[in-house]
C-alpha positions in Angstrom: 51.1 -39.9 21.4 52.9 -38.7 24.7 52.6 -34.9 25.0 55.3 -32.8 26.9 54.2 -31.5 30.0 55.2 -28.1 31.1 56.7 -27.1 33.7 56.7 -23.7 35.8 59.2 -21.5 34.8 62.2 -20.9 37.4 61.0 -17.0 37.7 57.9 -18.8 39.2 59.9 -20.9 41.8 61.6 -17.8 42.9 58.6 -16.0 43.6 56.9 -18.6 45.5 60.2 -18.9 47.3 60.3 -15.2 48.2 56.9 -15.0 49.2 57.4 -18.3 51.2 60.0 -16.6 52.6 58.3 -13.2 53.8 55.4 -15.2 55.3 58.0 -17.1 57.1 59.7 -13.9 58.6 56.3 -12.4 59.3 55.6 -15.8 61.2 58.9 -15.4 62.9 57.7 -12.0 64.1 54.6 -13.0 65.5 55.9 -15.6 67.6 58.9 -12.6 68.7 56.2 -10.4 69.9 53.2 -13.0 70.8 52.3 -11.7 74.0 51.5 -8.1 72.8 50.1 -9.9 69.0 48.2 -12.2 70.8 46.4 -9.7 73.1 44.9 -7.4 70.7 44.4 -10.7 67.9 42.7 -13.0 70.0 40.1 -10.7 71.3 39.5 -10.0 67.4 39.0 -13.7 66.6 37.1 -14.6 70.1 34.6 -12.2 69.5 34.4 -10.9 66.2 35.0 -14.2 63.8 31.9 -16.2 65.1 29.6 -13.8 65.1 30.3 -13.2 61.6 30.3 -17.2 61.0 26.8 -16.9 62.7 25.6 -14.7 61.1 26.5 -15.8 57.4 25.0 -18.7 58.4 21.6 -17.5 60.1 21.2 -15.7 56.8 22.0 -18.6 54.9 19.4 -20.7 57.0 16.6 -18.5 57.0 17.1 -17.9 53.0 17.0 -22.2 52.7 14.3 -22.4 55.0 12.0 -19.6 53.1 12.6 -21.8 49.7 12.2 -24.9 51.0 8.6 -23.3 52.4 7.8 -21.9 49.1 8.5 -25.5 47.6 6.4 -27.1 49.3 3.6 -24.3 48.9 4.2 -24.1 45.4 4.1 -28.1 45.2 1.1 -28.2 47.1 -0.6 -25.7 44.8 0.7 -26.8 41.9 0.2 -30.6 42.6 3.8 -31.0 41.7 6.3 -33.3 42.8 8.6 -31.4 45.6 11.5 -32.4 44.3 10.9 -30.8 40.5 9.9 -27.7 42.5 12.9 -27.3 44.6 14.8 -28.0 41.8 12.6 -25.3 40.0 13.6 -23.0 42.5 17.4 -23.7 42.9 17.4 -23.2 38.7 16.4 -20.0 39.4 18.3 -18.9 42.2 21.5 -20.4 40.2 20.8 -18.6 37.2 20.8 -22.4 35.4 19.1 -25.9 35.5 20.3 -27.5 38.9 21.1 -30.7 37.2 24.1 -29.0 35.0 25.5 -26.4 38.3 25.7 -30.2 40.2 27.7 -31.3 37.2 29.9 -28.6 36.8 30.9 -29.1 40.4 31.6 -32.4 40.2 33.9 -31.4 36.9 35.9 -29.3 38.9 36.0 -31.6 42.0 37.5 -34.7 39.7 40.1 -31.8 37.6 41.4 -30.8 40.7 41.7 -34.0 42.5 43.4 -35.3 39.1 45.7 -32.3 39.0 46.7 -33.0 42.8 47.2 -36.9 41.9 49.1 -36.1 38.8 51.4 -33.4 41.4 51.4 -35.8 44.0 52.5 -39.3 41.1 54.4 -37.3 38.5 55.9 -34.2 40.4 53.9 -31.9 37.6 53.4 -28.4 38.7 51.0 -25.7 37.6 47.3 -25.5 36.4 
């Protein structure tokens, strides 16, 4: 049995048309007064954006590198395979069994590539 699909409501298309809009004009702008925007904005993104990309992921590193070395402490202690262990420790640090946040995320991947193949085939809209 064929089910309707539905569609967004025209309300919807005029706000995504109006804020298409504004973030056209505000493009528009920048490109008006690029020399004095582009002064004081790429000094802000030369210096401060990749030190904060650096940072998140020196933290991010170090915190992978300190499990991975208490996985394979804890294996060697234990006398447990590395690979239950790490996933052991990534249970833990997810708040669930490794196994299932692996399979949630491939859930979402497929929905959303569906959704975009259904936009892309059918022209459907919406979530």
């Amino acid at each position: 049995m064929d089910t309707p699909t539905t569609r967004n409501p025209p309300a919807a298309h005029y706000t995504q048309t109006i804020i298409i809009t504004i973030l056209g004009l505000i493009l528009i702008l920048c490109i008006a007064f690029a020399d004095t925007f582009l002064d004081s904005a790429y000094h802000t993104i030369a210096t401060v954006l990749p030190t904060i990309v650096l940072f998140i992921g020196l933290i991010t590193a170090i915190l992978f590198a300190s499990l991975a070395l208490a996985a394979l402490v804890l294996a060697f202690v234990c006398g447990d395979p590395v690979s239950e262990v790490w996933n052991g420790i990534m249970g833990f640090v997810f708040g669930s069994d490794v196994d299932s946040v692996w399979s949630r995320t491939r859930e979402g991947i497929a929905k959303g590539l569906a959704m975009l193949w259904r936009h892309i085939v059918d022209g459907e809209r919406g979530m």
